[in-house]
Z-matrix of the N, CA and C atoms (Angstrom, degrees):
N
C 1 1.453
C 2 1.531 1 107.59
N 3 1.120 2 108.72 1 119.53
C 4 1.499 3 112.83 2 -165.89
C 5 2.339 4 105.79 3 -81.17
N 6 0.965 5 109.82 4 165.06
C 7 1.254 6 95.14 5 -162.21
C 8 1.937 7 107.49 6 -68.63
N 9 1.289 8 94.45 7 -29.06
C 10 1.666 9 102.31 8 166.97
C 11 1.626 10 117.42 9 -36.18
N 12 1.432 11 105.02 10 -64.29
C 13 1.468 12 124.86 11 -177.49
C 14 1.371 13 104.26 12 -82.94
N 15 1.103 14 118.63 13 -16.27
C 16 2.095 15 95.17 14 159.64
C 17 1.545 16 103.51 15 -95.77
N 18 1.323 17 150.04 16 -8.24
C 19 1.486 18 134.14 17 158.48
C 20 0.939 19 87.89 18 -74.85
N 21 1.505 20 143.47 19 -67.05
C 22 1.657 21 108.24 20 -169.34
C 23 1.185 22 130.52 21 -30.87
N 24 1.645 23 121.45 22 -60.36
C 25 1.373 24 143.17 23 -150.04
C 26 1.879 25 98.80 24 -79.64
N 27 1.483 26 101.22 25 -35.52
C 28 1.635 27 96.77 26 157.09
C 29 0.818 28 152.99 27 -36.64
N 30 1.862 29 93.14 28 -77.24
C 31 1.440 30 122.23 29 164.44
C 32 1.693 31 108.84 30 -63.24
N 33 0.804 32 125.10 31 -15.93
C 34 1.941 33 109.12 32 162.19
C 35 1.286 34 107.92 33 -99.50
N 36 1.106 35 161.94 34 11.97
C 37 1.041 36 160.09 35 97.08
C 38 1.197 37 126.27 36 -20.35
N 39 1.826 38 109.93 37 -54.59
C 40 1.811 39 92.57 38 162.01
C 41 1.463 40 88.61 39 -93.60
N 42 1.111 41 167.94 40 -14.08
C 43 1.711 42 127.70 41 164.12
C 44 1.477 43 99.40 42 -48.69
N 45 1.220 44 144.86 43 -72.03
C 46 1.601 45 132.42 44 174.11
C 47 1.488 46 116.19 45 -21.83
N 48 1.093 47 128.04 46 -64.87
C 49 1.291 48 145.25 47 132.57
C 50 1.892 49 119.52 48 27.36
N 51 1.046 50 82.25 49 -96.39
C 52 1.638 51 116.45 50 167.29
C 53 1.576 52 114.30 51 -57.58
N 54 1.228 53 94.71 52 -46.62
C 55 1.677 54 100.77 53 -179.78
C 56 1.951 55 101.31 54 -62.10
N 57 1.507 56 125.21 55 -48.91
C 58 0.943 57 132.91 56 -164.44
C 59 1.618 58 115.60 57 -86.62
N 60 1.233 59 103.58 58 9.23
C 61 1.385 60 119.97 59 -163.73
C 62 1.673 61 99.52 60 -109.91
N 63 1.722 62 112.77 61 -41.45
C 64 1.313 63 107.12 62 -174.62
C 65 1.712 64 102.48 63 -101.06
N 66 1.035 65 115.59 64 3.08
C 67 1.272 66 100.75 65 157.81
C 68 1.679 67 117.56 66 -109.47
N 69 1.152 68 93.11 67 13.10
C 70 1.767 69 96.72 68 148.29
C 71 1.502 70 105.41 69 -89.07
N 72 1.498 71 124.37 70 -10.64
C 73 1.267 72 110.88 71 -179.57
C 74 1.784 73 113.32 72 -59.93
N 75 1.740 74 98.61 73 -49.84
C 76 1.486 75 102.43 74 170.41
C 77 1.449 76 111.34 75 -55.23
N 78 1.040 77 141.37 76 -38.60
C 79 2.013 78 116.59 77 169.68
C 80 1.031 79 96.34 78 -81.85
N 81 1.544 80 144.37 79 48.73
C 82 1.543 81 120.83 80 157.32
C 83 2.001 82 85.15 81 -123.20
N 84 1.578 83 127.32 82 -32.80
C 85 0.764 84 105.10 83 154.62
C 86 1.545 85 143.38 84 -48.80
N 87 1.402 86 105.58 85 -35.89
C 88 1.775 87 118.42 86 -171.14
C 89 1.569 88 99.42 87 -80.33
N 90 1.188 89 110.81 88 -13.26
C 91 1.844 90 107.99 89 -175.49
C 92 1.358 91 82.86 90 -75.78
N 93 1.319 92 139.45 91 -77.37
C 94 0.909 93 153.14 92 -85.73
C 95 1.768 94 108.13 93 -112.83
N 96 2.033 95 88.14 94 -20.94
C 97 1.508 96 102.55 95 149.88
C 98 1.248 97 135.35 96 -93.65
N 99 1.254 98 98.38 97 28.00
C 100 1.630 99 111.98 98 -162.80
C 101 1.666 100 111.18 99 45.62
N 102 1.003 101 102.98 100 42.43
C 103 2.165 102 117.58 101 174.25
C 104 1.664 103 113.99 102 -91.50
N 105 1.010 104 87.04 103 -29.84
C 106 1.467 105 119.77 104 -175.91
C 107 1.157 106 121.18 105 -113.65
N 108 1.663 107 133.78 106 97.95
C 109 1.474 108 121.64 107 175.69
C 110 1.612 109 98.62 108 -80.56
N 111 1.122 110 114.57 109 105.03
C 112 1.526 111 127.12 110 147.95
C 113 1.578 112 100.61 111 -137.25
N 114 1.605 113 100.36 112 179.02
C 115 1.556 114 107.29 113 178.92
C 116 1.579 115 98.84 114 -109.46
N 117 1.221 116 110.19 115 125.19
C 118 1.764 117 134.88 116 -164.09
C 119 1.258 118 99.40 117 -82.45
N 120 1.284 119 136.91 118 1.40
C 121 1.421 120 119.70 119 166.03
C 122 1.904 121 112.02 120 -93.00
N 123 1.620 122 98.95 121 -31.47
C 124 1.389 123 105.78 122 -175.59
C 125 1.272 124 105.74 123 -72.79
N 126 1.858 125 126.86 124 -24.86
C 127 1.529 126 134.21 125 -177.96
C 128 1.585 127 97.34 126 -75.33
N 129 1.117 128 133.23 127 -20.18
C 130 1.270 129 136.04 128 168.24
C 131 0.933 130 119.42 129 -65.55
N 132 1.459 131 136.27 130 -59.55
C 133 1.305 132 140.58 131 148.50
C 134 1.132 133 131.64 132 -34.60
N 135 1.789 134 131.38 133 -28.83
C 136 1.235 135 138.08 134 -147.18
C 137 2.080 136 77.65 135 -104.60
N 138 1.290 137 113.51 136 -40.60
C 139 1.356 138 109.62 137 -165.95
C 140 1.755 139 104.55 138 -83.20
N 141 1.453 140 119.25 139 -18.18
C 142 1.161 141 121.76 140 -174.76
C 143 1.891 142 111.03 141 -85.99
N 144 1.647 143 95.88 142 -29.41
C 145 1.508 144 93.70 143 -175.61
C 146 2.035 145 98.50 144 -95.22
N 147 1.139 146 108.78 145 -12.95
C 148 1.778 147 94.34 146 157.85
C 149 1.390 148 109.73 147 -69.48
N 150 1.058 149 125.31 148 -47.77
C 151 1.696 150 118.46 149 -175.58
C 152 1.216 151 124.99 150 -70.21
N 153 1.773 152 115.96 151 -21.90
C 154 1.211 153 116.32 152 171.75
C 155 1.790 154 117.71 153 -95.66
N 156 1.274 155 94.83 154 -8.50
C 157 1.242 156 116.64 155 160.43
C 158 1.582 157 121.97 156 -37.48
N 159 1.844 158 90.88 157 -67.97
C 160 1.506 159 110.37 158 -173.96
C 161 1.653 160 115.73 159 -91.89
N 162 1.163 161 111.32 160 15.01
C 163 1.331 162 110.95 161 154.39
C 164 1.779 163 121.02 162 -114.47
N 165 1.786 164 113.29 163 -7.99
C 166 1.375 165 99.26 164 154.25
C 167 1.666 166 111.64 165 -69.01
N 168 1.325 167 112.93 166 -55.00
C 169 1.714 168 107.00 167 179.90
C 170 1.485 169 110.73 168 -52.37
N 171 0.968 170 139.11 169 -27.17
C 172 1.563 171 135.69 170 168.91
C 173 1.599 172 109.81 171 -64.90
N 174 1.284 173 109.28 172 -45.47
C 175 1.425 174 97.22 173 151.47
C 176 1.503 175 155.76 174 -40.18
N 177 1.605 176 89.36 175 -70.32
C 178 1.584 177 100.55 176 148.78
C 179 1.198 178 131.75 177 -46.88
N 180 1.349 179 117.05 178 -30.99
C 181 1.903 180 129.32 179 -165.09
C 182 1.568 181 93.80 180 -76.82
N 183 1.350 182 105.21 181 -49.86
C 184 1.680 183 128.82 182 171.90
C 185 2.123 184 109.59 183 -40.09
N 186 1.395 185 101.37 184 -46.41
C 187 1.607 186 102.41 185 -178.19
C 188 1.390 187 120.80 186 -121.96
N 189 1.577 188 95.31 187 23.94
C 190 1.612 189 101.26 188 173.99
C 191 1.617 190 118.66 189 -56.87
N 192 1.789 191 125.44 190 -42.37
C 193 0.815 192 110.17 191 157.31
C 194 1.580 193 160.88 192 -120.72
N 195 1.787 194 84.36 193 57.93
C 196 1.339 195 114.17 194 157.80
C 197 1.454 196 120.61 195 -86.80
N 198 1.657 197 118.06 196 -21.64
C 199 1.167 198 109.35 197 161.41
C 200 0.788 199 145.05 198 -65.73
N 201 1.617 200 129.82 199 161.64
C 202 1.444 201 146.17 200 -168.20
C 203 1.398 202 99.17 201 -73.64
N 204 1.009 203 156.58 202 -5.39
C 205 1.155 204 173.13 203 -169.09
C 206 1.514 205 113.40 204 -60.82
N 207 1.644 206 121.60 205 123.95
C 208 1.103 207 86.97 206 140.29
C 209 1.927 208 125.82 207 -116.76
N 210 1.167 209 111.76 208 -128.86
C 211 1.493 210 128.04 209 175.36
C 212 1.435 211 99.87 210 -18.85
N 213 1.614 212 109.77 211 -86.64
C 214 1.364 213 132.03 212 -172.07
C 215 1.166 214 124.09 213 -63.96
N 216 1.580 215 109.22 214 -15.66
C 217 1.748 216 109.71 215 -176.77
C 218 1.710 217 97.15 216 -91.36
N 219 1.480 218 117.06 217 -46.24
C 220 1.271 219 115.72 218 170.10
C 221 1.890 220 120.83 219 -41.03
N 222 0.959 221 85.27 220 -69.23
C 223 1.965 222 91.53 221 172.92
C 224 1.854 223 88.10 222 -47.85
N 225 0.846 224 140.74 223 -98.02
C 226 1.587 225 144.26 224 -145.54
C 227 1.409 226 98.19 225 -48.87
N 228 1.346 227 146.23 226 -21.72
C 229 1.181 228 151.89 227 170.63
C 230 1.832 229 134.08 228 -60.88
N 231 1.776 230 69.33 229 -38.44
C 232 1.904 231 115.73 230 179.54
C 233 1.706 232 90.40 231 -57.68
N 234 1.625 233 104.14 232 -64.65
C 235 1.601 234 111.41 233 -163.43
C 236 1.802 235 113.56 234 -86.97
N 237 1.312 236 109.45 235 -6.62
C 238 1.357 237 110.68 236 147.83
C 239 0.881 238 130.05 237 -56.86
N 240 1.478 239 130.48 238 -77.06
C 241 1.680 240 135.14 239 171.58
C 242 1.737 241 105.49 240 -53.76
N 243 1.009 242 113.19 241 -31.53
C 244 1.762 243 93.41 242 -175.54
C 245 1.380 244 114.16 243 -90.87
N 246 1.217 245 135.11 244 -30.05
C 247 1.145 246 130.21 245 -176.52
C 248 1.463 247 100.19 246 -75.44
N 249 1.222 248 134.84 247 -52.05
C 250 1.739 249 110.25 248 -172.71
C 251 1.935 250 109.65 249 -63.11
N 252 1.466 251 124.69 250 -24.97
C 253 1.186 252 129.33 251 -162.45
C 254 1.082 253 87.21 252 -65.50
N 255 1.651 254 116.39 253 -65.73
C 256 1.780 255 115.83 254 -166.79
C 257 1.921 256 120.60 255 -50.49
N 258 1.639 257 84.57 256 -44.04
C 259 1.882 258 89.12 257 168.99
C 260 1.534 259 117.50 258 -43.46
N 261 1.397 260 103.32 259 -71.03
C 262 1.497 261 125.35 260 -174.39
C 263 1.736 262 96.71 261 -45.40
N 264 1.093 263 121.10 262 -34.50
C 265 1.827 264 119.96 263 -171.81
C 266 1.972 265 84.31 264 -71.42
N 267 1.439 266 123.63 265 -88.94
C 268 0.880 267 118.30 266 -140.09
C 269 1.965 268 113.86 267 -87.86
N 270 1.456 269 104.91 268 -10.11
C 271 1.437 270 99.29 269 154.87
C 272 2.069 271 112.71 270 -74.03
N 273 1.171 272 121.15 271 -6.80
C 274 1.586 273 100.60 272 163.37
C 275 1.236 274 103.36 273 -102.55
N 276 1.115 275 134.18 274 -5.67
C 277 1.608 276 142.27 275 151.64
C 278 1.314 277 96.36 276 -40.63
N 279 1.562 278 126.69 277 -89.09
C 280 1.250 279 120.47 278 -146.56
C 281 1.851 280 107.35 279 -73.27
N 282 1.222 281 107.05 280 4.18
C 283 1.510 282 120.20 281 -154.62
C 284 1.600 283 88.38 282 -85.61
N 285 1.503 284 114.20 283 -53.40
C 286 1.375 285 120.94 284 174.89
C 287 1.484 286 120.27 285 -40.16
N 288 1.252 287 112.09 286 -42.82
C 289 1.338 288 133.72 287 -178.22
C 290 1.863 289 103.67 288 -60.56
N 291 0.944 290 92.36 289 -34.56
C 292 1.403 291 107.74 290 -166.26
C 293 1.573 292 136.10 291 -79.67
N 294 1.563 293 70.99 292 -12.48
C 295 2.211 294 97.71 293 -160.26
C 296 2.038 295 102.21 294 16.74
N 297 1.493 296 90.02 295 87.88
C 298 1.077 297 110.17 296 155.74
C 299 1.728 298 113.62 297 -158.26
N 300 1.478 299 112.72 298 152.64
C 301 1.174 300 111.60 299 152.79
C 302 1.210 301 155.78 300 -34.49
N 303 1.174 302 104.94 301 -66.57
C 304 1.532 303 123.33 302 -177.39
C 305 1.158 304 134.65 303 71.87
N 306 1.410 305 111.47 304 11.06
C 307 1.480 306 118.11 305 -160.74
C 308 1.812 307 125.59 306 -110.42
N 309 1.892 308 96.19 307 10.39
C 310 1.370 309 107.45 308 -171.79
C 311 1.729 310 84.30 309 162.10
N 312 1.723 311 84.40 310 129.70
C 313 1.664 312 98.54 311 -179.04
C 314 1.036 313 125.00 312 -79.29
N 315 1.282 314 138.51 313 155.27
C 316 1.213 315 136.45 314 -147.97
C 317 1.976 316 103.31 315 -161.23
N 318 1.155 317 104.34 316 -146.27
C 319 1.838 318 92.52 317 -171.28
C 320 1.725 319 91.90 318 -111.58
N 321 1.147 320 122.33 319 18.52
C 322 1.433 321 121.37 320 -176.22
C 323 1.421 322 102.78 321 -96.11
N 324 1.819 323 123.74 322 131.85
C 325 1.147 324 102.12 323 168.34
C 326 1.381 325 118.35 324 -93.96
N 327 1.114 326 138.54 325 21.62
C 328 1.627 327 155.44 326 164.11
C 329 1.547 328 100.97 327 -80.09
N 330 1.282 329 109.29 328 -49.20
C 331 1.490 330 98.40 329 -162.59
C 332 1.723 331 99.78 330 -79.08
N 333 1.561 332 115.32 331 -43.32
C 334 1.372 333 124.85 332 -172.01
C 335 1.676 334 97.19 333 -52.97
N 336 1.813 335 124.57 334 -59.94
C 337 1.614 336 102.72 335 172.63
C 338 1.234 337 129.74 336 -37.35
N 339 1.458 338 119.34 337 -54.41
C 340 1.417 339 129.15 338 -157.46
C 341 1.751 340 94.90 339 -71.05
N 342 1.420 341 133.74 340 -33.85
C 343 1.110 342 128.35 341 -176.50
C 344 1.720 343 107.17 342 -87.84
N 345 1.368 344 121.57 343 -28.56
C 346 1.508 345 110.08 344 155.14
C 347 1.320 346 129.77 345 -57.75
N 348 1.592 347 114.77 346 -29.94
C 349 1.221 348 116.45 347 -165.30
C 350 1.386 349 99.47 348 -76.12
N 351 1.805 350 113.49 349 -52.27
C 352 1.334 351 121.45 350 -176.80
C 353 1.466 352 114.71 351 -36.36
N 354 1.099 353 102.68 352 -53.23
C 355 1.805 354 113.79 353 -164.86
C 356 1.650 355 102.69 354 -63.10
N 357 1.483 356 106.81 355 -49.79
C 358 2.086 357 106.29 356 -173.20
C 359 1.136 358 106.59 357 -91.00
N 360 1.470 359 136.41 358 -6.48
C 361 1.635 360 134.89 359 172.64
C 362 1.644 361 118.60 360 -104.02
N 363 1.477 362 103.44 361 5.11
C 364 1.952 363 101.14 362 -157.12
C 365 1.789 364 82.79 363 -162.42
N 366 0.973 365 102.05 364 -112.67
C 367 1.401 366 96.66 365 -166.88
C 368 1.647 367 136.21 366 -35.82
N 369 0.782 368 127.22 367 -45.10
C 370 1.603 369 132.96 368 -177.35
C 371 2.045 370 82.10 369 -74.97
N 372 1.256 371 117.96 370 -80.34
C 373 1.562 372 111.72 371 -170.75
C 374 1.377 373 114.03 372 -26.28
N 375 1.311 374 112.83 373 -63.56
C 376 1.366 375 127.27 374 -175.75
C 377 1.583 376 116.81 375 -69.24
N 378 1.524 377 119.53 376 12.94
C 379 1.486 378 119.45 377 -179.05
C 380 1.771 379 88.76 378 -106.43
N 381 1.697 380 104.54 379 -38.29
C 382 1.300 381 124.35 380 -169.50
C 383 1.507 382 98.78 381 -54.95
N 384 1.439 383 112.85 382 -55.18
C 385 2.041 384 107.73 383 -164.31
C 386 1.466 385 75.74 384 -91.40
N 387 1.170 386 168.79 385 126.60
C 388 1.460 387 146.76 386 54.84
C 389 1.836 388 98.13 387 -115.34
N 390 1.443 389 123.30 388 -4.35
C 391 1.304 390 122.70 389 135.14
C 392 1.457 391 136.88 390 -58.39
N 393 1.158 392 96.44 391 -66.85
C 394 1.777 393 102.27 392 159.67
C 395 1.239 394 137.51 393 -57.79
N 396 1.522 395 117.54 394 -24.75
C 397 1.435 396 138.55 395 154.09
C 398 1.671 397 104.21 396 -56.90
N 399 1.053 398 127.08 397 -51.10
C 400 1.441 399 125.91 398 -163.87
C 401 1.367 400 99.30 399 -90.88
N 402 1.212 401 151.12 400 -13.77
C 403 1.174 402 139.29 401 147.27
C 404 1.390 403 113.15 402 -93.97
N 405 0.926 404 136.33 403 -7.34
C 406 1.426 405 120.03 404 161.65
C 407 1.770 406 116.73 405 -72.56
N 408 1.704 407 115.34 406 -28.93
C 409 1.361 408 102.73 407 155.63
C 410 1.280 409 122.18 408 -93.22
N 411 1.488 410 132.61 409 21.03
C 412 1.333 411 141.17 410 162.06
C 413 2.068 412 105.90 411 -81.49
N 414 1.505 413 84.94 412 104.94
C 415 1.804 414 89.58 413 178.32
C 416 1.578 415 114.37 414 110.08
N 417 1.707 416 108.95 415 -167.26
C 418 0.790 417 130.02 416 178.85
C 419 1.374 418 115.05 417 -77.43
N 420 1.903 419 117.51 418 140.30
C 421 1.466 420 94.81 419 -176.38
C 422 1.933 421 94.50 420 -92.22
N 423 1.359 422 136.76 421 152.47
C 424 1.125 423 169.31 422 125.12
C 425 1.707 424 111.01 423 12.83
């Protein structure tokens, strides 16, 4: 994947992104009329981490080819940053649903998923590509 075709494949990824982010805005309105039983702070989050989502990958899409990267590291880079963004959107999605935390396990098994999922779908991934992001523009590119 040449660095051209992974900012593409990025950057529409967060346009998807974004798109799915503000129409979580409409269920953060309907929570918020009580239309919607979810908890409106976690629908806040679920719509705040899609949008902030799609401006780290706009980033990346932005310095794809400054990386050290080549073909194959670019494509694998692509599905680094997007797959935890999209997780992180719709695991606090279902989290809302859930009125739970998620942020440390406890004897709940609602809260214990949503905090497993968080940790192997969002966090550990997403420590992984803003590691690999920062050394991939550390140096010479390849």
């Amino acid at each position: 994947m040449t660095a051209d075709q992974a900012s593409r494949a990025l950057l529409r990824n967060a346009a998807l992104l974004i798109v799915i982010g503000l129409l979580t805005g409409i269920l953060l309105g309907a929570a918020m009329t009580d239309k919607l039983d979810a908890d409106v702070h976690a629908v806040v989050a679920a719509h705040l981490n899609a949008l902030l989502g799609c401006f780290w990958m706009a980033a990346v899409a932005y310095s794809m080819p400054m990386l050290r990267f080549g073909d194959r590291g670019r494509a694998r880079m692509v599905w680094l940053v997007t797959l935890p963004n999209f997780a992180n959107w719709a695991v606090t999605l279902v989290k809302s649903f859930l009125r739970v935390a998620g942020v440390a396990p406890d004897g709940n098994a609602s809260n214990n998923g949503i905090f497993g999922a968080l940790t192997i779908l969002v966090v550990i991934p997403s420590l992984l590509a803003a590691v690999v992001w920062l050394w991939g523009l550390s140096g010479r590119r390849d």
